[in-house]
N, C-alpha and C positions, 0 to 999 in steps of 0.2 A: 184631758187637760195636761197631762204629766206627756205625752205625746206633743203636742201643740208646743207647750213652754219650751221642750228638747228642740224642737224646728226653729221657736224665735230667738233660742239661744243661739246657735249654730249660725243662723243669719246674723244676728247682730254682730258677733264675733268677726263674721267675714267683710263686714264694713267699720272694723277695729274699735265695735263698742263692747269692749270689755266686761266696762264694770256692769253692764245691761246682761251679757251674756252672764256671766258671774250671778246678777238677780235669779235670773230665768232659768237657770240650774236649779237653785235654791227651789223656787219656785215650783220645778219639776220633781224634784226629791220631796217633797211634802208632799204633792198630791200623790206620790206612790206611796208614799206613808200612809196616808188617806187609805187606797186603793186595796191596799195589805189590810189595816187594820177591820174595813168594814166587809174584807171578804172572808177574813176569819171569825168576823162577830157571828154567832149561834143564832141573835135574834134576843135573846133569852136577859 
C-alpha cells in the first residue's frame, strides 16, 4: 500500500493534482507507520 499510494502520489502530482498528491503522501506515511509498527510487534 505505502508503495502504491507513493506511485499515485507522483502521478497525481504530474497532472498538477496537488492536493491528491499531498492525500496520497499522508496516505503512504501511515501505511509505513503500519508496516513498522506490526513488524516490531513480538506477537506477545
Amino acid at each position: 500500500m505505502a508503495a502504491l499510494s507513493g506511485d499515485l502520489a507522483s502521478i497525481a502530482r504530474s497532472h498538477g493534482l496537488d492536493t491528491l498528491g499531498y492525500l496520497l503522501d499522508i496516505a503512504r506515511l501511515e501505511a509505513e507507520q503500519v508496516t513498522r509498527h506490526s513488524d516490531g510487534d513480538s506477537g506477545g
